[in-house]
C-alpha positions in Angstrom: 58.9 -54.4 -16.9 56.5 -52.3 -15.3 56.6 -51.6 -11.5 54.2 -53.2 -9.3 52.0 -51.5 -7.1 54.5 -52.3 -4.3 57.3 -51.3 -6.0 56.0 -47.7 -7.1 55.3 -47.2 -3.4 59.2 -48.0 -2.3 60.5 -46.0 -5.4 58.5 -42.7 -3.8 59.7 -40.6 -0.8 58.0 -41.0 2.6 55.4 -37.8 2.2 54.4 -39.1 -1.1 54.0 -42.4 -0.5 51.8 -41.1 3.0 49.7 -39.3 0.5 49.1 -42.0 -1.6 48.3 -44.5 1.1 45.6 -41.6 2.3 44.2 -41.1 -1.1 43.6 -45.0 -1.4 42.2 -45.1 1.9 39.6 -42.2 1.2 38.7 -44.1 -1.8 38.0 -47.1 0.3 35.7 -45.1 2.6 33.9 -43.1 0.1 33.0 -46.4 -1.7 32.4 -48.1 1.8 29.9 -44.7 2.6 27.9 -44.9 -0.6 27.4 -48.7 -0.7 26.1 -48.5 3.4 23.6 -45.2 2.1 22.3 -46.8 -1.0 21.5 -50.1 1.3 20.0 -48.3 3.7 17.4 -46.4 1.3 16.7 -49.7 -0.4 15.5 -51.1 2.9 11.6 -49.0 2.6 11.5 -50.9 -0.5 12.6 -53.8 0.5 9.8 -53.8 3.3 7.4 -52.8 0.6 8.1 -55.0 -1.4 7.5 -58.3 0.8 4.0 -56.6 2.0 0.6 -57.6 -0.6 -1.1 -55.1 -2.6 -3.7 -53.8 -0.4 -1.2 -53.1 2.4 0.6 -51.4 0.2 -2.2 -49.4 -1.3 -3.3 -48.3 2.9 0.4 -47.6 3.5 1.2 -45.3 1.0 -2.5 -43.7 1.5 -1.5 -43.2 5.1 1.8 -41.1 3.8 -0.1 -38.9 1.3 -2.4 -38.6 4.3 0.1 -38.0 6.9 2.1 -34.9 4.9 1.8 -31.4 5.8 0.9 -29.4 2.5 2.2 -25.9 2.6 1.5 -23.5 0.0 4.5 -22.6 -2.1 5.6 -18.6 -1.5 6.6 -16.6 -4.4 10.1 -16.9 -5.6 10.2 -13.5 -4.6 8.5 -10.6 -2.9 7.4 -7.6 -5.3 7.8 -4.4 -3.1 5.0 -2.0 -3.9 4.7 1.8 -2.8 1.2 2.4 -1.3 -0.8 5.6 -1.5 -3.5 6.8 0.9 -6.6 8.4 -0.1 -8.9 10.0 2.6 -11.1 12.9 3.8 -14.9 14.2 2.5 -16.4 14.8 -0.6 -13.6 16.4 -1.9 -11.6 13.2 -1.8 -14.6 10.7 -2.4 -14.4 12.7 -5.7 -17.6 14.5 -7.4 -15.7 14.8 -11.5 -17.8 12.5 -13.9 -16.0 10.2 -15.8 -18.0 10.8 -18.9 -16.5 14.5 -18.8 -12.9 12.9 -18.7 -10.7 14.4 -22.0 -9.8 11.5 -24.2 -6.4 12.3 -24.1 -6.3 11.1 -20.3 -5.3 7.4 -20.0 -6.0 5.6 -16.8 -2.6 3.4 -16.2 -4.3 0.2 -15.1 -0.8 -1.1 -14.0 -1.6 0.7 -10.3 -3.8 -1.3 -8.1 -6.6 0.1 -6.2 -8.3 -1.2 -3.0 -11.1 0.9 -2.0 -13.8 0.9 0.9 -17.4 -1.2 0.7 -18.5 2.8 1.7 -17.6 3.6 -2.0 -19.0 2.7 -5.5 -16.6 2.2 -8.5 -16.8 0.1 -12.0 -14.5 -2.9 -10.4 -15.9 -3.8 -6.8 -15.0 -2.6 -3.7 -12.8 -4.4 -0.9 -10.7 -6.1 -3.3 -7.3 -5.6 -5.5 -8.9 -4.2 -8.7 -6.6 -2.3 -11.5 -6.8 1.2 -11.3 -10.1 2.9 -11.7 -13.1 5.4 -10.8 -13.9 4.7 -6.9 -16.4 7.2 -5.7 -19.9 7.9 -4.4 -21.3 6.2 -7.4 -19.8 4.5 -10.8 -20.4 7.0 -12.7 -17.8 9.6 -10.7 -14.4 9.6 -9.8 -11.6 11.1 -7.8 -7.8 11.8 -7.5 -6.9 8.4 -7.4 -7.0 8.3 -11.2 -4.2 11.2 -12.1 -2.4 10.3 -8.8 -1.8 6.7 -9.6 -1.2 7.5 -13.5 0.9 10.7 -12.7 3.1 8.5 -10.0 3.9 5.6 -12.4 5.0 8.3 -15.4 7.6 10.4 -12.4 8.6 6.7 -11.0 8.3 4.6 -13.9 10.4 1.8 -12.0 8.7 1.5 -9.0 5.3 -0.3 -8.7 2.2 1.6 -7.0 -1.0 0.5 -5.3 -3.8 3.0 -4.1 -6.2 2.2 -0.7 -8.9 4.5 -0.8 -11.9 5.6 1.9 -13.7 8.6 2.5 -17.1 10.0 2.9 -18.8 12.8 2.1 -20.0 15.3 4.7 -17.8 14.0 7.1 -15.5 16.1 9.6 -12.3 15.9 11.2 -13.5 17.3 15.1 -15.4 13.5 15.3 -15.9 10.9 12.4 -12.2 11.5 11.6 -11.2 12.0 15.4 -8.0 9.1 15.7 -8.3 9.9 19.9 -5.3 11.1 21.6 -3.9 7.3 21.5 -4.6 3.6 20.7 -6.8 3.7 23.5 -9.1 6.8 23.2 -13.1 5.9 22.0 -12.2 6.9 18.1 -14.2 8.6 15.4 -16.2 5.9 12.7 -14.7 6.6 9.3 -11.3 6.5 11.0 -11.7 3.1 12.1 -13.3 2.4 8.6 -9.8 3.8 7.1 -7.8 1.4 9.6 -9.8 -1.3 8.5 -9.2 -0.6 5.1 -6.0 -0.2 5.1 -4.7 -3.1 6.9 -7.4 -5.7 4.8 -5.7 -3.4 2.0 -2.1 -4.2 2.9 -3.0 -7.7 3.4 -4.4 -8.4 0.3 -1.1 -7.3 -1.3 0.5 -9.9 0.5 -1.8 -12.5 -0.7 -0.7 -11.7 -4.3 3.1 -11.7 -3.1 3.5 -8.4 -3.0 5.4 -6.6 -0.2 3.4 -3.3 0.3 5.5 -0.3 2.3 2.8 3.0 2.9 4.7 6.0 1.4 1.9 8.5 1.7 -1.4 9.7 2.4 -3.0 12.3 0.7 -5.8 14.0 2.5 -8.9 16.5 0.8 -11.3 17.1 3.7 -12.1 20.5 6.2 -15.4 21.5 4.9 -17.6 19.4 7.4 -15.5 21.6 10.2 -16.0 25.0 8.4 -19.4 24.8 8.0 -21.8 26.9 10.1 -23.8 23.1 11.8 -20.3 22.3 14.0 -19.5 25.5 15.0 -16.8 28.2 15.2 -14.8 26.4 17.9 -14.2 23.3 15.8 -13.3 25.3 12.9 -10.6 27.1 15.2 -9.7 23.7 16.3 -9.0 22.4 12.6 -5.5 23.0 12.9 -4.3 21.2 16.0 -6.7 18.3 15.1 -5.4 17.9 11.5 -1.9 17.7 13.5 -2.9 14.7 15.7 -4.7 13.0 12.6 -1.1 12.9 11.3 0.7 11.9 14.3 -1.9 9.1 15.0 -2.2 7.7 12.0 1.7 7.3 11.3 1.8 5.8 15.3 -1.3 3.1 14.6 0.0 2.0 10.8 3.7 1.6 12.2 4.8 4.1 9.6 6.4 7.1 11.2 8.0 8.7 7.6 4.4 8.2 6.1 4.1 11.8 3.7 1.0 13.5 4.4 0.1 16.0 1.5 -3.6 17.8 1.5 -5.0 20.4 -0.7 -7.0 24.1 0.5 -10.2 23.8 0.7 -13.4 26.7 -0.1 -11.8 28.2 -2.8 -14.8 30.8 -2.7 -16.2 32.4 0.6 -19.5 31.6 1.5 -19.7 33.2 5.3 -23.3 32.0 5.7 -23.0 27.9 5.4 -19.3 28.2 6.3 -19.0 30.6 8.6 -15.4 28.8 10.2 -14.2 29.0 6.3 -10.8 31.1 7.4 -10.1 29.5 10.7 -10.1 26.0 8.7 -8.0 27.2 5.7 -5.4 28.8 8.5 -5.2 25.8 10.4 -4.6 23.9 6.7 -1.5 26.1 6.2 -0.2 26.2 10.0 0.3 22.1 9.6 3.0 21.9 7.0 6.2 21.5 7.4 7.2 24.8 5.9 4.7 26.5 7.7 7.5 26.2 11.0 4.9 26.8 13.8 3.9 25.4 16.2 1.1 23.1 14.6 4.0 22.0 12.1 4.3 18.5 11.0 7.7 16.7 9.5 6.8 15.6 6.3 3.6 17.6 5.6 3.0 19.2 2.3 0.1 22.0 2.2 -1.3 22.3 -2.1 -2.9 25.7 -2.5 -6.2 24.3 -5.1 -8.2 27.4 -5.2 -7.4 28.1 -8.8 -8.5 24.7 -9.9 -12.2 24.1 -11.7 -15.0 24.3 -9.4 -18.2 21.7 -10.4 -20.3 24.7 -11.3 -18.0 24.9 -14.3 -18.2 21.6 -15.2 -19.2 20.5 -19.0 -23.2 19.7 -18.7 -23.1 19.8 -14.9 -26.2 19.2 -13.4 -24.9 21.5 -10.2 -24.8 24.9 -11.6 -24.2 26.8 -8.8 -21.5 24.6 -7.0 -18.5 25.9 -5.7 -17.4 24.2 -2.9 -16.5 20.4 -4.8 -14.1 20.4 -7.7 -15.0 19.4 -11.4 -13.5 16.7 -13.6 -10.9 19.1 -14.8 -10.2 19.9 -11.1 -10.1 16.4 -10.2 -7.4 15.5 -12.4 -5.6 18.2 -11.9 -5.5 18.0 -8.2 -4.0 14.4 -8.9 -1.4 15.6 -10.4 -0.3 18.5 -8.0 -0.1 15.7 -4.9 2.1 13.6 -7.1 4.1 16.5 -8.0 4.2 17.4 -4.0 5.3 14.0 -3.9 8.0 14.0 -6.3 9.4 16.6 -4.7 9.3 15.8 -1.0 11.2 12.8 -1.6 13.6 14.6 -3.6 14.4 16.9 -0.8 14.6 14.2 1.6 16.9 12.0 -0.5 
């Protein structure tokens, strides 16, 4: 005969039978618990339910109504490395995109933000994929081989480009970032700023989350040339310093590379009379340099070997030898992403 429930209680010790008097009460309470919660959500629809149609149509329009709609964030943020571009018409860029070698492919995986002062084939002050962003369509500058060059060295990373320059401009006032956040500061400057931030934030719209690595800088010309005289051009150097310092203090990104190529690979004393002074100040701002000028994290690319527009195929600019041609273009490009690559391998 089988024990009773009773009986298997009296047949047990004291500790079991306490732990199988508990387990029966937490039975008990767990169906006493679920029973009270599934009567207590059935009393909405038990209101509802008593109420006539149209009060029920008004209620439940009033909840729909009454809801706070958020936008759903991405599962996840996508971290992508920014590039700079800035300076003159060096970095505006004057190679022609019909004069482009075939064998050069554009990687369209890069995204590119660039300045309503610029003129590409995608428009301006939005994320386009990578493409020519320049003084008109039909040119184009390093933001073509850098981008492309980047995402071959650091094929795991993602990259975006924010672009603005202007040609003719100088360092000594349309660049000038003031001494601080406070100082009256120079036009294109702000017009960098600007870009850069609506840049940044235009990343974030897509669910991206941007981090500035670098800039990369092509500009001294305006400061060399015989209209802002010598005493700019002996300035270059100490105002090519603060550019840096300010620009990593007002963007919040104090290990922000800045890398730059020479400038006036030939000497034309009579329109640039402050030629040396400028190209001396260039090379007393990098890091290696060690002088006084020197900035962490500044990487100085000798460019006076590359090809000038005067030797450019069909160029309409014979005698040209101050801008670069599409071959120097590209190839510019690719020594700041090489200057790149190797920064951040001596600082990892």
């Amino acid at each position: 005969m089988p024990f009773s429930g009773k009986e298997r209680i009296k047949g047990t010790g004291k500790h079991q039978q306490s732990n199988i008097l508990a387990a029966g009460k937490e039975e008990f309470l767990q169906k006493t618990e679920s029973s009270f919660r599934k009567r207590i959500r059935d009393i909405p629809a038990m209101i509802v339910s008593v109420l006539p149609r149209s009060a029920r149509f008004f209620l439940f329009s009033w909840l729909l109504c009454s809801l706070t709609v958020f936008p759903a964030p991405p599962l996840y943020a996508d971290e992508v490395n920014v590039i700079l571009i800035g300076g003159q018409s060096n970095a505006t860029g004057q190679g022609y995109v019909n004069n482009i070698p075939p064998c050069f492919k554009t990687d369209k995986r890069i995204l590119l933000y660039y300045s309503g002062s610029l003129k590409g084939t995608e428009p301006a002050e939005q994320l386009v994929p990578l493409s020519p962003a320049s003084e008109s369509p039909d040119r184009f500058g390093v933001e073509l081989s850098l981008g492309t060059a980047l995402q071959k060295k650091f094929p795991q990373k993602k990259w975006a480009i924010i672009k603005h320059a202007r040609s003719g401009s100088n360092l000594f006032r349309q660049w000038n970032p003031g001494k601080t956040s406070q100082d009256k500061q120079g036009e294109e400057y702000v017009k960098l700023l600007r870009t850069v931030r609506n840049g940044m934030e235009a990343l974030k719209k897509q669910g991206h989350a941007p981090v500035l690595k670098a800039m990369v800088w092509q500009q001294g010309e305006g400061d060399a040339r015989d209209i802002s005289g010598i005493k700019n051009a002996l300035s270059y150097g100490a105002n090519l310093n603060n550019l840096i310092k300010r620009i990593r203090a007002d963007l919040e990104a104090p290990g922000l590379a800045f890398i730059y190529g020479s400038v006036l690979p030939v000497p034309a004393p009579a329109r640039f009379p402050g030629r040396e002074k400028v190209r001396q100040g260039q090379k007393d701002v990098a890091e290696e340099s060690r002088t006084s000028l020197s900035v962490n994290n500044a990487v100085y690319v000798p460019a006076d070997d590359l090809q000038l527009r005067s030797m450019d195929f069909r160029t309409p600019y014979p005698t040209d030898t101050v801008h670069l041609g599409t071959h120097g273009v590209l190839v510019l490009g690719e020594l700041f992403a090489s200057a790149l690559e190797k920064l951040w391998g001596q600082k990892n």
